[in-house]
C-alpha positions in Angstrom: -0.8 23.4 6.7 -0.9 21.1 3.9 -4.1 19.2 3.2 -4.2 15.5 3.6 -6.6 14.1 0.4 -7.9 10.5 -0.3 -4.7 10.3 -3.2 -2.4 10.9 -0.4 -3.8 8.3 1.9 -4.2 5.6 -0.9 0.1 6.4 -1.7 1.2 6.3 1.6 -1.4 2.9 2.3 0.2 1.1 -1.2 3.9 1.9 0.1 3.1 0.6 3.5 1.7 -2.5 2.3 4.6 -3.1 -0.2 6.9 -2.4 2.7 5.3 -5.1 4.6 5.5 -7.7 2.0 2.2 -7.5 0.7 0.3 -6.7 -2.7 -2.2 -4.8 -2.9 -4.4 -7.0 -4.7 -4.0 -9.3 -7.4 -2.9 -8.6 -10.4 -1.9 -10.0 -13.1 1.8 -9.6 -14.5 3.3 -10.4 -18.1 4.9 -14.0 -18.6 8.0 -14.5 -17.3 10.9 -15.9 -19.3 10.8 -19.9 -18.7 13.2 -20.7 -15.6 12.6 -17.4 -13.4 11.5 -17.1 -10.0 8.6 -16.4 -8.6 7.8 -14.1 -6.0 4.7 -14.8 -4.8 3.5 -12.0 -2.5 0.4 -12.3 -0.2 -2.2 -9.6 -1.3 -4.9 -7.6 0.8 -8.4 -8.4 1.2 -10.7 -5.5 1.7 -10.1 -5.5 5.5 -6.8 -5.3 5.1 -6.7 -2.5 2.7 -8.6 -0.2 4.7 -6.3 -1.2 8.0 -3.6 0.2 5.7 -5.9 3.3 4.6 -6.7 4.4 8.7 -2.7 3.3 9.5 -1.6 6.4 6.5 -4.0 8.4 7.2 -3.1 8.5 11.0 0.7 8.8 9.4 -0.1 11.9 7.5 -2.3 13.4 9.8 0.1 13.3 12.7 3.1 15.0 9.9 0.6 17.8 9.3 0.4 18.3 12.7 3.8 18.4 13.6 5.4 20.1 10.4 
């Protein structure tokens, strides 16, 4: 069976989060060349990054289970 650790849960919660449309948290990013877009994502506070933490770790859980 293969173990489910915190590194696991915190992948699987980032990739869910980025699948939704979210970031999660602020960052800061590099200066853009002058005239591109901007994609400004929402980003998680700390209740929604442990929403997304119990949500993989339910995810994970469940494919140990099964597999």
């Amino acid at each position: 069976m293969r173990k489910v650790d915190e590194a696991a849960i915190s992948k699987r919660a980032k990739k869910l989060c980025e699948e939704d449309g979210y970031d999660w948290d602020a960052e800061f990013k590099l200066l853009l060349p002058k005239g591109t877009k901007i994609k400004l994502k929402p980003f998680l506070d700390e209740v929604g990054r442990r929403k997304y933490l119990a949500r993989a770790q339910e995810q994970l859980l469940k494919e140990c289970a099964d597999g």
